[in-house]
C-alpha positions as CSV (number, residue, x, y, z in Angstrom):
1,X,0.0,0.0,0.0
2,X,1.2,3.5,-0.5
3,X,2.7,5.0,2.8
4,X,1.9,8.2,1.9
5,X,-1.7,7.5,2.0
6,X,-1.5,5.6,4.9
7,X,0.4,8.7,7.3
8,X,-2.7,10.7,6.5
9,X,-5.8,8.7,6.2
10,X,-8.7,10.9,5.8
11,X,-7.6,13.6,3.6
12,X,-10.1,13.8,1.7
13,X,-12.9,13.3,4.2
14,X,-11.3,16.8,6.1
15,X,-11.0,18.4,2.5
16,X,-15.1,18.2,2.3
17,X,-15.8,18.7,5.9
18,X,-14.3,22.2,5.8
19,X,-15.1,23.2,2.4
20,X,-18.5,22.8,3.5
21,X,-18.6,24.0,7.4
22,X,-17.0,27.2,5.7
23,X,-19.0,27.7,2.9
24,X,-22.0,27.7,5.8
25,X,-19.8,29.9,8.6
26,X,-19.3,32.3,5.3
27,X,-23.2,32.5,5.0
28,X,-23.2,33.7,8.5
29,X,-20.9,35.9,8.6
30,X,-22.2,37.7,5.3
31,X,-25.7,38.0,7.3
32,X,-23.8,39.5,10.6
33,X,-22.0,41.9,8.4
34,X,-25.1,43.1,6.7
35,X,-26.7,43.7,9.8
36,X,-23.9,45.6,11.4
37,X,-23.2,47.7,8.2
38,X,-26.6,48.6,7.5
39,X,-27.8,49.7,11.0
40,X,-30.6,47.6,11.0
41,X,-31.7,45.1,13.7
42,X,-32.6,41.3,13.2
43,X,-36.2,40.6,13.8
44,X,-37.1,40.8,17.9
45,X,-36.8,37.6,19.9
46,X,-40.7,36.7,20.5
47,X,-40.1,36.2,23.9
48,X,-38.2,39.7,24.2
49,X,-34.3,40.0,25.0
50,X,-32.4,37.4,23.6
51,X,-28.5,36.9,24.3
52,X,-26.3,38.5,21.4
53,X,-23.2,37.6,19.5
54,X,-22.9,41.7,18.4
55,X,-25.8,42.0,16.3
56,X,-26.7,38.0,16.1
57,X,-28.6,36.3,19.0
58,X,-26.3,33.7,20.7
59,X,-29.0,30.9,20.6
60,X,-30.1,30.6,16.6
61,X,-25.9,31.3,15.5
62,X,-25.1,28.6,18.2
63,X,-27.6,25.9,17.0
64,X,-26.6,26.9,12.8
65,X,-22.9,26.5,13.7
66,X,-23.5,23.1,15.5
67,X,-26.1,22.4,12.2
68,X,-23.4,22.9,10.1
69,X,-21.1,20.6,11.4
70,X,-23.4,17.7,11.7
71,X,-24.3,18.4,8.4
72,X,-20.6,18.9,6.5
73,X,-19.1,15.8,8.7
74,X,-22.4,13.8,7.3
75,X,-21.6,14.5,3.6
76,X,-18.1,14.2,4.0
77,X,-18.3,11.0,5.2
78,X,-20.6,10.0,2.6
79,X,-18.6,11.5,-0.4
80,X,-15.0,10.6,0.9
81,X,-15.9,6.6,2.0
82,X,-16.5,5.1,-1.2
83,X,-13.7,6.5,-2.8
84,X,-11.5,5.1,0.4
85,X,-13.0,1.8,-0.6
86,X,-11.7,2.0,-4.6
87,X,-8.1,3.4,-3.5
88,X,-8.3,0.2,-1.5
89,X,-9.1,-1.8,-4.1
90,X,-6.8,0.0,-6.8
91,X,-4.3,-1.1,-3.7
92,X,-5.3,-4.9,-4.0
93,X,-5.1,-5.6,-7.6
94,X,-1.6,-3.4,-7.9
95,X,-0.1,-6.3,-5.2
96,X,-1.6,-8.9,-7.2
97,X,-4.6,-9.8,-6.2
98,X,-6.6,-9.5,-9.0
99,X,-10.0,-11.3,-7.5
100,X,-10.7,-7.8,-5.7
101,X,-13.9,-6.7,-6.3
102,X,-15.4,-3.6,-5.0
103,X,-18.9,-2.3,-5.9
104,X,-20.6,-4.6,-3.3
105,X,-19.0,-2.4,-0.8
106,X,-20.9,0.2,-1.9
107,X,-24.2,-0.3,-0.2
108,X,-27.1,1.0,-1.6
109,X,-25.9,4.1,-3.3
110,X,-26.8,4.8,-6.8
111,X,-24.8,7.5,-8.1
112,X,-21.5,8.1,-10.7
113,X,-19.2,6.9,-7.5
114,X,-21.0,3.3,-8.1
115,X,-20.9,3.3,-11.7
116,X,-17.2,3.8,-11.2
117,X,-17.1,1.3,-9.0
118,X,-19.4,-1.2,-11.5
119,X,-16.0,-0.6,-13.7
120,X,-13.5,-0.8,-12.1
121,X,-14.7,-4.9,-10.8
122,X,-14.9,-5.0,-14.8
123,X,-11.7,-4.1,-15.2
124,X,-10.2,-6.2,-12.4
125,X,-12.5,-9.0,-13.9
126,X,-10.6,-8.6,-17.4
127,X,-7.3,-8.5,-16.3
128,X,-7.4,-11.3,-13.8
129,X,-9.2,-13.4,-17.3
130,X,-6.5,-12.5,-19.2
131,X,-3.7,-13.2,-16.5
132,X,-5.1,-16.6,-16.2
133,X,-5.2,-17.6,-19.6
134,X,-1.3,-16.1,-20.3
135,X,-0.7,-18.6,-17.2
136,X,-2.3,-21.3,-19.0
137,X,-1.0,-20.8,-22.5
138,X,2.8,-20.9,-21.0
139,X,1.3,-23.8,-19.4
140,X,0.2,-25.3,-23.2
141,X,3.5,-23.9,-24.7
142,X,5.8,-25.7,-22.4
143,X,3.9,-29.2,-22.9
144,X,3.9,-28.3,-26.4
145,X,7.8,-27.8,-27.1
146,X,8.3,-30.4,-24.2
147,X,6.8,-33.5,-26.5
148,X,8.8,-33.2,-29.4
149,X,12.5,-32.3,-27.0
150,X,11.5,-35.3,-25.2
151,X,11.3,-37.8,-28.6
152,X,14.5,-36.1,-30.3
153,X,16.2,-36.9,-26.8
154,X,14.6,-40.7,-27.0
155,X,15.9,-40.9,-30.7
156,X,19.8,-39.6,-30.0
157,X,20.0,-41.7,-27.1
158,X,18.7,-44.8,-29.5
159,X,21.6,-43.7,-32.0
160,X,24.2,-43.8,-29.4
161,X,22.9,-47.2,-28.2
162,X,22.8,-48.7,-31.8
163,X,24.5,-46.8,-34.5
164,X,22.8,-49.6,-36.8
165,X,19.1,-47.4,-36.4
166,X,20.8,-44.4,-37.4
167,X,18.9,-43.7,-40.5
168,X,15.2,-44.5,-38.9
169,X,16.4,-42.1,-35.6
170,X,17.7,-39.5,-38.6
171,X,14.3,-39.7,-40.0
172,X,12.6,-39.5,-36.7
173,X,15.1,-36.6,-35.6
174,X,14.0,-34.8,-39.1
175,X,10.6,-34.9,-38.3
176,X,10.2,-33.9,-34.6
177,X,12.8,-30.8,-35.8
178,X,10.0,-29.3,-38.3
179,X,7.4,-30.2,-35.8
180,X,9.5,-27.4,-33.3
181,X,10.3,-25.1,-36.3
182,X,6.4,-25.2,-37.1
183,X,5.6,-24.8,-34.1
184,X,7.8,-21.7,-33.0
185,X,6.6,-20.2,-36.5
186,X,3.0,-20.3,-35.5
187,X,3.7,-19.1,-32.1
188,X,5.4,-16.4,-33.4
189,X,2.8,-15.4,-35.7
190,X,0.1,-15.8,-33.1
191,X,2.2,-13.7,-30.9
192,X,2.7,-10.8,-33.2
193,X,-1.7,-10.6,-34.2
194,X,-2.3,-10.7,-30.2
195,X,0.0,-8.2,-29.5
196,X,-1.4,-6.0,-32.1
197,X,2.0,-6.0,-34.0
198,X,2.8,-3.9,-37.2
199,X,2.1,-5.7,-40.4
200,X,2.5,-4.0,-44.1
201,X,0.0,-2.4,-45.0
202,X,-2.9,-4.0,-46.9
203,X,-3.1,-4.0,-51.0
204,X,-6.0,-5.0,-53.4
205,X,-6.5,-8.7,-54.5
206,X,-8.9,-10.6,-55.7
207,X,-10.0,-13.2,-52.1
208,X,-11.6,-15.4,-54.8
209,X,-8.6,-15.8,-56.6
210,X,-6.6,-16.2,-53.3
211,X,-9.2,-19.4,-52.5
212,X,-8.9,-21.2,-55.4
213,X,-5.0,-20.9,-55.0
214,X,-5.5,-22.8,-51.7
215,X,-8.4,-25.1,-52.6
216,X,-6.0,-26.3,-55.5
217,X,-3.4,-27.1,-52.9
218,X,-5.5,-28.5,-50.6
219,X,-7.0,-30.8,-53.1
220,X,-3.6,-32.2,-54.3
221,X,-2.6,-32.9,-51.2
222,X,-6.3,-34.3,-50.1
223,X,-6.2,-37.3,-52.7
224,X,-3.2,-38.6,-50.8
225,X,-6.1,-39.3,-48.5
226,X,-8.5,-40.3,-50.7
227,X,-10.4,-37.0,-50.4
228,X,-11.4,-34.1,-52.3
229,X,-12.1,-30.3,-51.8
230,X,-14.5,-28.4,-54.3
231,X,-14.6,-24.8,-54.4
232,X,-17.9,-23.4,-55.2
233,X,-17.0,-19.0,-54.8
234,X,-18.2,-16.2,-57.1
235,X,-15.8,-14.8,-60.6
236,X,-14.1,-12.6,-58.3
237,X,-13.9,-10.2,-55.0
238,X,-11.8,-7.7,-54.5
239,X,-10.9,-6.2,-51.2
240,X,-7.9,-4.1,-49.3
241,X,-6.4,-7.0,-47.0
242,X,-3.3,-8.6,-46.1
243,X,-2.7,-11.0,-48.7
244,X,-0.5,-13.2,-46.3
245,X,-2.1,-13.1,-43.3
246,X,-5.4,-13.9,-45.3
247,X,-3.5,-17.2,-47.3
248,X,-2.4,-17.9,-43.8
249,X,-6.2,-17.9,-42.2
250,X,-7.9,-19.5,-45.2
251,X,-5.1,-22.0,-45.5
252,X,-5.1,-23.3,-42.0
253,X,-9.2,-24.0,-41.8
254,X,-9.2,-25.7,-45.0
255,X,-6.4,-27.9,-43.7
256,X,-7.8,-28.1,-40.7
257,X,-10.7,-29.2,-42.1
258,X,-8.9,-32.2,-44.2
259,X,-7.3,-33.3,-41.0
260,X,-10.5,-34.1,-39.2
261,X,-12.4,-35.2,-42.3
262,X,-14.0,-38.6,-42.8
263,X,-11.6,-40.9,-45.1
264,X,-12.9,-40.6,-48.5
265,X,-14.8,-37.6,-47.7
266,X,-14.9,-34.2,-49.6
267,X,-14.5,-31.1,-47.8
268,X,-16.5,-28.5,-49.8
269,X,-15.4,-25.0,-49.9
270,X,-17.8,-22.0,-50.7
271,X,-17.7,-18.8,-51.1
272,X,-20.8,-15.6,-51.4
273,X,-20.9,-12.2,-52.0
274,X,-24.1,-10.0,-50.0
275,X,-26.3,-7.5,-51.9
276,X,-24.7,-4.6,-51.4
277,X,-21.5,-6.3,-52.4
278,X,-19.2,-5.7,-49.4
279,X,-18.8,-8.8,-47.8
280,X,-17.7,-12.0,-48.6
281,X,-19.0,-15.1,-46.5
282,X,-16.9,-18.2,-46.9
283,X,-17.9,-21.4,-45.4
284,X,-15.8,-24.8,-45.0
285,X,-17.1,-28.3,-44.2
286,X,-16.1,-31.6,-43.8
287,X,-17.8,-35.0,-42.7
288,X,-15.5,-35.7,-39.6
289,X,-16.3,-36.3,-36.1
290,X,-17.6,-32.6,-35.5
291,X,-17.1,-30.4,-32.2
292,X,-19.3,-30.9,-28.9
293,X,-21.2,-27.6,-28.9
294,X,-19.8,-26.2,-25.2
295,X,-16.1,-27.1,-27.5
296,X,-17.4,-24.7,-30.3
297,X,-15.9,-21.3,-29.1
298,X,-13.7,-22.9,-27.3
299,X,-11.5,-24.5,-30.3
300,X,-10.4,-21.0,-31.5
301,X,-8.4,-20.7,-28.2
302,X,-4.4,-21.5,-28.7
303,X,-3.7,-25.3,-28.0
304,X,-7.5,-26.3,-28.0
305,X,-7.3,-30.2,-28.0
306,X,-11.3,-31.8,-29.1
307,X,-11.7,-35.3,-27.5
308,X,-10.1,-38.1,-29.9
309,X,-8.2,-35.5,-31.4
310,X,-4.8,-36.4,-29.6
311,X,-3.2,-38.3,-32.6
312,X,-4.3,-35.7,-35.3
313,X,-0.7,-33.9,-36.2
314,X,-0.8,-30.0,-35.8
315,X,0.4,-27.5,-33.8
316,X,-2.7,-26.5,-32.4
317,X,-2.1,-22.5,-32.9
318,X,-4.0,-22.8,-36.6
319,X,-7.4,-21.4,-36.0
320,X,-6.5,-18.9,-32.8
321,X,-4.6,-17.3,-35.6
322,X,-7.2,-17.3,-38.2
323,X,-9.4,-16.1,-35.7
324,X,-7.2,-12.8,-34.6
325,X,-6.0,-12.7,-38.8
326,X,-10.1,-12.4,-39.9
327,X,-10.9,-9.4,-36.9
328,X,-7.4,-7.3,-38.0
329,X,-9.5,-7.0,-41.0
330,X,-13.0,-6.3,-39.5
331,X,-14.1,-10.0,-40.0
332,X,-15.0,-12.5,-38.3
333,X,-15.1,-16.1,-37.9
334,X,-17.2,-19.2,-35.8
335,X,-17.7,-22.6,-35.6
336,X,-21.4,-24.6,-36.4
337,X,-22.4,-28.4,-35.7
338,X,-23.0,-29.6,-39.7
339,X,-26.6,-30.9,-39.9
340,X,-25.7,-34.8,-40.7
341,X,-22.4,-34.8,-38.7
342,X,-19.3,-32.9,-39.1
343,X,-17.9,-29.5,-38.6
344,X,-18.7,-25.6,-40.5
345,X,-16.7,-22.8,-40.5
346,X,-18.1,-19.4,-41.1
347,X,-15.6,-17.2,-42.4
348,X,-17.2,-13.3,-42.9
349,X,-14.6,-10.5,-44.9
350,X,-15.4,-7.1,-45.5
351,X,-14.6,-5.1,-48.4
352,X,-12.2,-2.1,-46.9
353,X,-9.5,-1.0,-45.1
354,X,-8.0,-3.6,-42.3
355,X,-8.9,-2.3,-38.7
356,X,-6.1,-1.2,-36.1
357,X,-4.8,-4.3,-34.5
């Protein structure tokens, strides 16, 4: 707590309490001087003499002045304590302890002092969600980097047991490298959208053109799997975006998508323009398992893991950063339950500049 504060509690509460028992004692002296300078007399005392203070009876100035200090303690007190209660409470959350809430201290007041109070627990509320979830994504990151150190360790030590398994370890080494050089690429790229980074700035391409690009990919590498992907999108849309961060969005649901898909299935891609021509609404689905639907929002947060998705390869960053990619530029994207079984993505883009990160 701050020391200063606490060798002189009750500032405030004496700043009030004076300002007001003055602005009162003023009002009598202004009276007393009237009467004095003016000649005349206050009004007679019904019951005949009456004890004077000069030209003020002793009794009425006696029983204001004690008036006015009941009444300027009373609304000091009632102004100063709730703002003692948030500079306790600013006090609590700057040692840490960010479950302090405030406005229930408040009683029953209903004034601007509350509101304040209303957010400042939102506040608190806020930063003690988004300490949590920092805590829990070093949590994810350090399991995440942990798994693939642990099997490169497994494979030297294999090597150095038998130099015979060299070239299987090799392989095995190969893989579980790009593994952690994907991963630290996509955590980096997460890191830079969250933190509202500087990217170039947007140009003009065509988003249709952009899909097909990726659908054409996607399907090359689908048949390897005995799947498809079909594109069904409009001749063209052309918006201000950022081309790579938009490749990187699109890219990662449709391969998403692929990952989870039933064998043999097709994974159908479509794309539509609104009536007033500003936004384009793409849409992904597959056939796989599909999302429970308390999982649905959650699957956008970094290192999501879906029941029976454990052996599904991935780094587990790909739609947190399609999610942060699709609001830098005023979109959006969510998850819906496919009628039939199976998984949509709604992907929404607007036709304009990309929004401040």
């Amino acid at each position: 707590m701050n020391t200063r504060s606490a060798r002189r509690p009750g500032r405030l509460f004496w700043k009030f309490f004076l300002s007001q028992w003055l602005g009162m004692l003023m009002t009598l002296v202004v009276v007393t001087t009237y009467f004095h300078l003016s000649g005349h007399e206050p009004p007679p005392h019904p019951r005949g003499e009456a004890l004077l203070f000069g030209v003020v009876p002793v009794v009425p100035f006696t029983t204001g002045v004690i008036g006015m200090l009941l009444t300027s303690a009373g609304l000091a007190w009632y102004l100063s304590r709730p703002i003692r209660h948030l500079s306790w409470a600013l006090h609590q959350v700057a040692d840490g302890r960010l479950e302090t809430r405030v406005q229930h201290r408040m009683g029953g007041r209903d004034d601007e002092i509350v509101d304040l109070a209303g957010d400042f627990d939102r506040m608190a509320r806020q930063l003690q969600q988004l300490t949590e979830s920092r805590q829990q994504l070093l949590h994810d990151i350090s399991h995440e980097l942990r798994s693939p150190l642990a099997r490169l360790q497994v494979a030297i030590g294999l090597v150095r047991q038998d130099p015979a398994s060299a070239e299987p370890m090799l392989d095995r080494i190969e893989r579980e490298s790009q593994r952690l050089d994907a991963l630290i690429e996509e955590l980096l790229t997460w890191h830079r959208l969250e933190a509202g980074a500087a990217v170039p700035p947007p140009s003009r391409l065509d988003v249709v053109e952009l899909l097909q690009a990726i659908a054409d990919d996607a399907h090359f590498e689908a048949q390897a799997r005995g799947q498809a992907v079909r594109l069904d999108a409009p001749v063209e849309f052309v918006a201000q975006v950022h081309g790579e961060l938009l490749y990187r969005a699109y890219e990662n649901v449709i391969r998403n998508a692929i990952k989870f898909n039933a064998p043999d299935g097709e994974v159908l891609v479509s794309a539509r323009v609104d009536a007033a021509g500003q936004w384009l609404t793409c849409t992904v689905e597959d056939r796989g398992r599909g999302v429970p639907v308390d999982m649905l929002g959650a699957i956008f947060q970094p290192f999501a893991r879906v029941a029976g998705s454990d052996n599904v390869q991935g780094v587990g960053l790909g739609l947190a950063i399609a999610q942060r990619a699709f609001a830098l530029h005023g979109g959006r994207i969510h998850a819906e339950r496919r009628e039939g079984g199976g998984l949509r993505m709604v992907m929404a883009l607007p036709r304009g500049e990309l929004y401040p990160g």
